[in-house]
C-alpha positions in Angstrom: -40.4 21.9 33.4 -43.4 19.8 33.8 -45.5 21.3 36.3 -49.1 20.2 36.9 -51.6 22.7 35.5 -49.4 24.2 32.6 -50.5 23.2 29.4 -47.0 23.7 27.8 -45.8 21.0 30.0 -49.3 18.8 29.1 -47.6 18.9 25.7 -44.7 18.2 26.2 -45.7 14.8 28.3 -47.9 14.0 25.3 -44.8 14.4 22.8 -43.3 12.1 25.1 -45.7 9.5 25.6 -45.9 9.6 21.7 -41.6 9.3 21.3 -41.8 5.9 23.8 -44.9 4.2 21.7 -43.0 4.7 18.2 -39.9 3.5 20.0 -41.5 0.3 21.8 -43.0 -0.1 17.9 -40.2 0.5 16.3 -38.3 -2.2 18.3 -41.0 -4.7 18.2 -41.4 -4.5 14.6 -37.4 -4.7 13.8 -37.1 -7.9 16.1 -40.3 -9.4 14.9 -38.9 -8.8 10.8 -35.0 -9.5 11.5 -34.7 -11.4 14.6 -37.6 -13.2 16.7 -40.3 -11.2 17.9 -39.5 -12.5 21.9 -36.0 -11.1 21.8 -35.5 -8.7 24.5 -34.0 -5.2 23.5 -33.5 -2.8 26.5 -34.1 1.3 25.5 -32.0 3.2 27.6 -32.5 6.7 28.2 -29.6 9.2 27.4 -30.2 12.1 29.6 -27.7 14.4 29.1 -28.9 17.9 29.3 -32.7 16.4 30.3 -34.3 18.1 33.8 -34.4 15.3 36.4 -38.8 15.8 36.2 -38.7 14.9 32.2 -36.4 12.0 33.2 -38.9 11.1 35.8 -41.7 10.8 33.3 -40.1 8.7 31.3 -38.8 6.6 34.2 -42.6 6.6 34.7 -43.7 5.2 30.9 -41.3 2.5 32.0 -37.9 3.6 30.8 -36.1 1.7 33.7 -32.7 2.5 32.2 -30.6 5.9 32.0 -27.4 6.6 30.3 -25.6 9.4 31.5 -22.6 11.0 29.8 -21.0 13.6 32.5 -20.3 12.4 35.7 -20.5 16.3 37.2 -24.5 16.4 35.8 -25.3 13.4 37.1 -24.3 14.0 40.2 -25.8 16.6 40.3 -29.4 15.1 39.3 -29.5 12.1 40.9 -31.1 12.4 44.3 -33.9 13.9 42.3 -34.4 10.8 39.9 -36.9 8.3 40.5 -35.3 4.4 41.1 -33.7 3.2 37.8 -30.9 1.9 36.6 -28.0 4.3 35.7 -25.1 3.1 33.5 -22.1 5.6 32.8 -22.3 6.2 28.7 -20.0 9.2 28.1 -15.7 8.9 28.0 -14.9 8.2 31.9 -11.4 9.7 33.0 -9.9 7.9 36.1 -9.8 10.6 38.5 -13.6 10.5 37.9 -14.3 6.8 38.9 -14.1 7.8 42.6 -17.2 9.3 42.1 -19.5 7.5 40.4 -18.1 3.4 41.2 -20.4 2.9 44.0 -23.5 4.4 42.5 -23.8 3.1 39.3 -24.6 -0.2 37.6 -22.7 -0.3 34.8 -19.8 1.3 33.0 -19.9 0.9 29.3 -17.2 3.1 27.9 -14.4 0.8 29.2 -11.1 1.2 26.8 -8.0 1.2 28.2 -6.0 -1.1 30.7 -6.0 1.9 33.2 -8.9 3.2 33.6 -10.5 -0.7 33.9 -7.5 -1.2 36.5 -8.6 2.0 38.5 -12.3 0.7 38.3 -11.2 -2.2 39.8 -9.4 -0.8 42.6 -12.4 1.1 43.7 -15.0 -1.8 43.4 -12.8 -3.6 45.7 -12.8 -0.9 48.5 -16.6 -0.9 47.9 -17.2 -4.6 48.4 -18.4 -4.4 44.7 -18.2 -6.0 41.3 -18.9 -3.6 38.6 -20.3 -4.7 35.5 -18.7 -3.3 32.6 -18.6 -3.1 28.8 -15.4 -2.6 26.6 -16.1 0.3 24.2 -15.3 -0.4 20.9 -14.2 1.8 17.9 -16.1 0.2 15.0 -15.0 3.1 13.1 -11.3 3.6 14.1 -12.4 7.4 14.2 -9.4 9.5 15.5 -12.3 11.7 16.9 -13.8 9.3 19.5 -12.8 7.0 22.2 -12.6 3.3 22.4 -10.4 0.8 21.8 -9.5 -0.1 18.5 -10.8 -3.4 16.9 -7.1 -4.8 16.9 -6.8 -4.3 20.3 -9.9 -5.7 21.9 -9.2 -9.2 22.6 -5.8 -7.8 24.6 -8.1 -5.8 26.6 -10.8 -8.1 27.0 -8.5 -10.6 28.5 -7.1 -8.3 30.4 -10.5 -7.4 32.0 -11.6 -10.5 32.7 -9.2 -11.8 34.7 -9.9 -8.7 36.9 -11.7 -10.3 40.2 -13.7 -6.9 41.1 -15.3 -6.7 37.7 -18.0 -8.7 35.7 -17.2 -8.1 31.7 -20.7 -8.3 30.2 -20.2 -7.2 26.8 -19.4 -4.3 24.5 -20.5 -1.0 23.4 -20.0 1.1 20.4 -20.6 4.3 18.4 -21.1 3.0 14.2 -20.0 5.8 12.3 -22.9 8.6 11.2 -24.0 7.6 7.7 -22.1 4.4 7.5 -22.8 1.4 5.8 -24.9 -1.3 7.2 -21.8 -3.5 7.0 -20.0 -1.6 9.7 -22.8 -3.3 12.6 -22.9 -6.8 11.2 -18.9 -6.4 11.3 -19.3 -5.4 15.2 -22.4 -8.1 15.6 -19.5 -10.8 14.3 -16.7 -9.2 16.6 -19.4 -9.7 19.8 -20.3 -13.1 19.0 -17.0 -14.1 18.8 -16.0 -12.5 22.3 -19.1 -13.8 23.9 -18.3 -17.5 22.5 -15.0 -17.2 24.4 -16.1 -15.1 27.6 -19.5 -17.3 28.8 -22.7 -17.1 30.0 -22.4 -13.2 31.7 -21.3 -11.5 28.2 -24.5 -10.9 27.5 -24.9 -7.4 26.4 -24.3 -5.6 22.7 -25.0 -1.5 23.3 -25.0 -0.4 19.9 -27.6 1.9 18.2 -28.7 5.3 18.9 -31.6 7.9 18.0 -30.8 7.8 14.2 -29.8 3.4 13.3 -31.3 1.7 16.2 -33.1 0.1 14.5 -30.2 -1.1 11.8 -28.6 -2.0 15.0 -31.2 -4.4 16.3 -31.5 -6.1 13.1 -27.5 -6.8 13.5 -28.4 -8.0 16.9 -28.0 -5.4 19.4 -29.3 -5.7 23.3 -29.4 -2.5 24.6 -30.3 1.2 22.5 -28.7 4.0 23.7 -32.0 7.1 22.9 -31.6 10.5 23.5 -33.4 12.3 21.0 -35.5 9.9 19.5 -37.4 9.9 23.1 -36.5 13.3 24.9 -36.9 15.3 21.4 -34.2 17.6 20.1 -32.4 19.6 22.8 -34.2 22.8 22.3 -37.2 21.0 24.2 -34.8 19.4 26.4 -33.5 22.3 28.2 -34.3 24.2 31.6 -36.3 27.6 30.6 
């Protein structure tokens, strides 16, 4: 897609340069007016459906950190990416861990007994601890995954008391359009987890393309950007 010479593609790597700026601003200026203007807010990358070169450009602004939602597409993608971090986003079935524990980081979308029991298993063959995050439904939307606010203490204790994985923290999806409430709630639920967890829980994923910025003000770590830096997926796509 972004071949040297073609002006299309000149474009297009413009667009993007202007997407990270108005992010890197955006952040700066929500930490700076809610939080303090030295906190540390990592922008991840979601690539789904984004050619490995547009991913490589953006590696190259200095987006260090990719999210990837299909286990099948990013296998498929990434011997062509540049060196980055690469956390697994999307709902991970077990029979799909096999593929992916041993060349990843991170696993955020953690919610169940089984499939953290399964990660677990495979880490240890690998001589690995896997950093993970419980997924949490904010929302308690029949629609998505996670485990439900009730539950999350039974699985977080769980977790950590597994010796081939590191429990840094949580992730969630807020509800589209819902009120600002909903993240402070899920800020309160983290602190209180990593009060009890230590040092390592560290890390709040919550916020994406449309509320990041709602979601650093209710202290969020790491934003999850697909749009907001790749563009809608009509620019995203292989011609």
């Amino acid at each position: 897609m972004l071949k040297n010479g073609d002006t299309e593609a000149t474009d297009f790597y413009n667009y993007l340069v202007e997407n990270y700026k108005t992010i890197c601003y955006n952040i700066s200026n929500a930490c700076a007016k809610y939080r303090s203007p030295d906190d540390k807010v990592d922008i991840m990358g979601v690539t789904k459906t984004v050619p490995a070169d547009v991913v490589n450009a953006s590696i190259d602004l200095g987006v260090n950190l990719l999210g990837e939602n299909r286990v099948q597409e990013y296998l498929s993608k990434r011997e062509l990416y540049k060196p980055a971090k690469v956390h697994i986003i999307g709902h991970l079935q077990t029979n799909k861990v096999k593929y992916i524990v041993d060349n990843v980081d991170m696993i955020q979308s953690v919610d169940s007994v089984k499939l953290a029991t399964e990660i677990n298993r495979l880490a240890q063959k690998c001589n690995k601890t896997m950093d993970v995050l419980l997924e949490v439904n904010i929302g308690g939307e029949e629609s998505k995954s996670g485990v439900s606010v009730e539950r999350l203490n039974e699985l977080a204790d769980f977790v950590s008391q597994l010796p081939s994985i590191r429990l840094r923290g949580l992730m969630t999806i807020p509800p589209i359009g819902c009120s600002e409430s909903v993240f402070e709630k899920m800020h309160g639920i983290y602190l209180d987890a990593k009060s009890k967890y230590g040092e390592c829980f560290d890390t709040l994923s919550m916020g994406m393309s449309g509320d990041y910025e709602l979601a650093i003000k209710h202290g969020s770590t790491l934003v999850r950007l697909g749009t907001a830096l790749y563009g809608a997926r009509k620019y995203t796509e292989e011609k």
